[in-house]
N, C-alpha and C positions, 0 to 999 in steps of 0.2 A: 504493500500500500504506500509506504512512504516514496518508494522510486515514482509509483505516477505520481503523486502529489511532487516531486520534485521537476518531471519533465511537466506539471500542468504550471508549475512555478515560472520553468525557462522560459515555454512558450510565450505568458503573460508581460514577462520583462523585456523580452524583446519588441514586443508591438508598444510596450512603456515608453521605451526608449525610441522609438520614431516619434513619438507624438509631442515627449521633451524637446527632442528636435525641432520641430514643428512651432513650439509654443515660445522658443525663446525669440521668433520674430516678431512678437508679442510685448514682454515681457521681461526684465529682469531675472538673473537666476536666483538671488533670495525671495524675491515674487512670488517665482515659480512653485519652490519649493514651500516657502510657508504656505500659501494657497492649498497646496496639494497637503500639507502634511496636518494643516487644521480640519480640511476636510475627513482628511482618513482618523483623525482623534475621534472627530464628531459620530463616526459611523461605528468607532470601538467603543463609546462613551459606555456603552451599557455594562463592557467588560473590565472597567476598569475600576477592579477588587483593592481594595486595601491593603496595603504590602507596608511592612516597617522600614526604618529608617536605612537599615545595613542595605536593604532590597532597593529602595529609592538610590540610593549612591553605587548602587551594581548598575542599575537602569540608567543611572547619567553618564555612568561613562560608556556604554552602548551607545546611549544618542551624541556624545562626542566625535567615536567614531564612524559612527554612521553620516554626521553634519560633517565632518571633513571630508568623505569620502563621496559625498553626493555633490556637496557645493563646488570641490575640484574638479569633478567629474563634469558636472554643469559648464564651468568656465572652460575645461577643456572642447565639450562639445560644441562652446560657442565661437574657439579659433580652429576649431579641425573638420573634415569635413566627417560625417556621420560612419562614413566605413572607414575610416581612419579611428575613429575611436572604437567601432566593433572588434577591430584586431587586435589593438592594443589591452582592449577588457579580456581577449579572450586568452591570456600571459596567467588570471589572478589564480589558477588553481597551481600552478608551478611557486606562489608567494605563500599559498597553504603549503606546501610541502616544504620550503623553505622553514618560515617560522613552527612547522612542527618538528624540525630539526634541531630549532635553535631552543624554541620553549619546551619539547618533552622528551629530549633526546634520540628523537626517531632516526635510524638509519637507513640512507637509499641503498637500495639491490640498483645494478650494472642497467639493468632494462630502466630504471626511475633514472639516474642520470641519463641515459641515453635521451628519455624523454625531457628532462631540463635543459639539455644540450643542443634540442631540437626545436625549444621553445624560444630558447635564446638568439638560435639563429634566426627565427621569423622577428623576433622584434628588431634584430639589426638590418635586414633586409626593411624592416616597415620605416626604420629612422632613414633607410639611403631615399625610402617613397618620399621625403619631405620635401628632398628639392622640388617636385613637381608643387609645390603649393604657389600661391604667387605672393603671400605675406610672411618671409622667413620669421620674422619676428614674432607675429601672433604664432605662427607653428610650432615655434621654438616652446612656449607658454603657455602653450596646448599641450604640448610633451608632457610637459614638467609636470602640467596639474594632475594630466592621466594617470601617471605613474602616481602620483601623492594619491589619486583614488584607488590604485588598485592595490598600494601596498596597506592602504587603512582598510580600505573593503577586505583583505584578508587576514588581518588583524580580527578585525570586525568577525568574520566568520571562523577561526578560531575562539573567540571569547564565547559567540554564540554557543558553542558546544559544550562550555563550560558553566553557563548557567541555565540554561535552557530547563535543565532538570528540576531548578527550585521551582521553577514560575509555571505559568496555566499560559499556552501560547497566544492567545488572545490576551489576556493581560499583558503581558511582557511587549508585543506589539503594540498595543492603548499607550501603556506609557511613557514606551521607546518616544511613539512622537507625537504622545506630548511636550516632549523636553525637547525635540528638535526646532517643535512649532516656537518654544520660548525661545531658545538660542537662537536661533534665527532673526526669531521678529526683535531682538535684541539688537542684534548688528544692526537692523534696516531703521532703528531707531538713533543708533548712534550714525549709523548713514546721513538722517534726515536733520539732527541735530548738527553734526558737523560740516555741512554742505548743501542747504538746505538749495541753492540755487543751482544745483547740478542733479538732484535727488530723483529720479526716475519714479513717475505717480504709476499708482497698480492698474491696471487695464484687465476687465474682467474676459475671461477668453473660456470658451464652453473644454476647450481642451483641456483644461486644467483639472477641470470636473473628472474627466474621464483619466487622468494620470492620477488622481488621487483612486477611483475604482478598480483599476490596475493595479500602482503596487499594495494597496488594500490586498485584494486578492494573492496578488503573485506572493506577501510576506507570508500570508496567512497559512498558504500552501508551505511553504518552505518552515514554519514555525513546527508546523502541525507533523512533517517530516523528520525532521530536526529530535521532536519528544517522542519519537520512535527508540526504542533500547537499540533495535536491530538495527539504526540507521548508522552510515560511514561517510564521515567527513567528508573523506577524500572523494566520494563516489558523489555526494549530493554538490559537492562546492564543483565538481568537472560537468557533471549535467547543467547545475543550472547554468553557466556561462556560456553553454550551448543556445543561447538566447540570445548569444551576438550573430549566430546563421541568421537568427529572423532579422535583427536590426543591421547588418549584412545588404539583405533583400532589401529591404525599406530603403537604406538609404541609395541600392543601386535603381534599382523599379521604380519608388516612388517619388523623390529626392532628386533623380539621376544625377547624382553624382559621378563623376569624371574617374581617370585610370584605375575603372574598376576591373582591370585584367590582371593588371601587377597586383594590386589587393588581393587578387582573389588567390593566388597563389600565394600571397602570404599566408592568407585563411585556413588556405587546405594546410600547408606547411605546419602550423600553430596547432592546427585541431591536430592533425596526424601525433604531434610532440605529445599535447593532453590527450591524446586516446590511449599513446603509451604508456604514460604516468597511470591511465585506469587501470591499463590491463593487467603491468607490473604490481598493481598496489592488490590490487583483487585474487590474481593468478592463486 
C-alpha cells in the first residue's frame, strides 16, 4: 500500500510543479507559497491535534527545512527554465544516501557508488547545458538555489523518517505548514516594512488554489507512506522524484521549453544512476 501511495504522491508533485511554474508569472515566490501553504492549513485545520511543546519545536524545525527548501526551489524555478530544474530535482535521492552515510553510518555496496557516480555525471553534463541559457547570471543563481533545495529537501526527508513515528500524519502535515505559513508571511512583512516602494502587492490567481490541493494531496500520500513500519526510505525518496518525468513533460509539451534533446539525455542518464541506487539498495 505505501509504494502506491508513494507513486500517487510523485504523480501529484509533478503536475505541482508545472502549475508553480505557471503561477510565478503571476506572482511572487513568498506569494506563492504563503497563499498555497494557508490554504492547505485551512483544509488540515480539522486535524490539527494538540501536540506538547518538545513536538511543536520537532514541527518547527521540519517547517524550517521545508521553507528553505521550497523558497530556493521557487527562486531557482524563477531563473531556470522548468526542465532544467526537473533534472537537477531529480540528483535528491543520491543527497538521501549521502546524508545517510554521514548521519547513520550506512555503507554503499560497489553497485550504490556506481549509481552516485552516475548521478554525478548527469549533473555535470546539466551544468555544461547552462551555456545555452541566455542570462548566465540569473542561471548561475538558479544553480545555487537548486542545489540549496535539494540538499535541504533531503535533509528534510531524512528527518521525516525520524519523527514521523511520534505524530498522526495529518497532524504533522497541519502543523508543518502552519509554521511555514508564519515564517513566510514573516519575511513578506519584513519585505513590506523595509521596502515598502518596491514591495510586490499579492495578485489573487485561481492557480494557486489548485497548488495548494496538490501538495495537500501529494504530502498526504507520502505522510501516510512514510507511517508504514514496512516503508524504505531509500525506495519512497527515489519514486517520489520520479515526479520530475511529469514536470519533465510539462515543461517540454506545455511550456515548450527549448534544448529539450540534451535534457532529455541528461534525464535518462540521472534516472538510469537512481534506478541503480534502487536496485543496489533493495537487491
Amino acid at each position: 500500500m505505501w509504494l502506491w501511495l508513494t507513486v500517487c504522491s510523485a504523480l501529484l508533485l509533478g503536475i505541482y510543479d508545472v502549475f508553480k511554474k505557471q503561477a510565478l508569472k503571476q506572482n511572487g515566490v513568498y506569494w506563492i507559497l504563503v497563499g498555497s501553504c494557508s490554504l492547505t492549513t485551512l483544509f488540515l485545520a480539522p486535524f490539527l491535534t494538540a501536540i506538547s511543546l518538545q513536538e511543536h519545536l520537532i514541527v518547527l524545525l521540519k517547517a524550517v527545512l521545508v521553507s528553505i527548501s521550497w523558497v530556493s526551489g521557487l527562486i531557482a524555478m524563477k531563473h531556470l527554465p522548468l526542465t532544467t530544474v526537473s533534472t537537477v530535482k531529480a540528483s535528491r535521492p543520491m543527497f538521501v544516501v549521502i546524508f545517510s552515510i554521514i548521519l547513520f553510518g550506512e555503507r554503499l555496496s560497489p553497485l550504490q557508488w556506481l549509481g552516485v557516480a552516475i548521478v554525478m555525471a548527469a549533473l555535470f553534463l546539466s551544468a555544461r547545458s547552462k551555456q545555452h541559457e541566455t542570462d548566465k547570471a540569473a542561471s548561475a543563481k538558479g544553480m545555487f538555489c537548486m542545489i540549496i533545495s535539494v540538499l535541504s529537501g533531503a535533509a528534510s526527508a531524512l528527518y521525516d523518517k525520524h519523527i514521523i513515528k511520534g505524530f498522526e500524519p495529518l497532524a504533522l502535515q497541519g502543523w508543518t505548514n502552519l509554521y511555514i505559513t508564519a515564517l513566510l508571511a514573516l519575511i513578506l512583512l519584513f519585505q513590506y516594512l523595509t521596502d515598502k516602494d518596491q514591495f510586490q502587492p499579492f495578485v489573487w490567481d485561481w492557480r494557486i488554489l489548485l497548488i495548494a490541493v496538490l501538495i495537500t494531496a501529494a504530502d498526504a500520500a507520502y505522510f501516510f507512506a512514510m507511517k508504514s513500519p514496512d516503508a524504505m526510505l531509500s525506495v519512497v525518496t527515489v519514486i517520489r522524484r520520479c515526479s520530475v518525468l511529469v514536470t519533465f513533460l510539462g515543461g517540454a509539451l506545455i511550456l515548450k521549453e527549448g534544448h529539450i534533446r540534451d535534457k532529455a539525455l541528461v534525464m535518462v542518464l540521472m534516472m538510469a544512476g537512481v534506478g541503480l541506487l534502487l536496485y543496489a539498495t533493495t537487491a
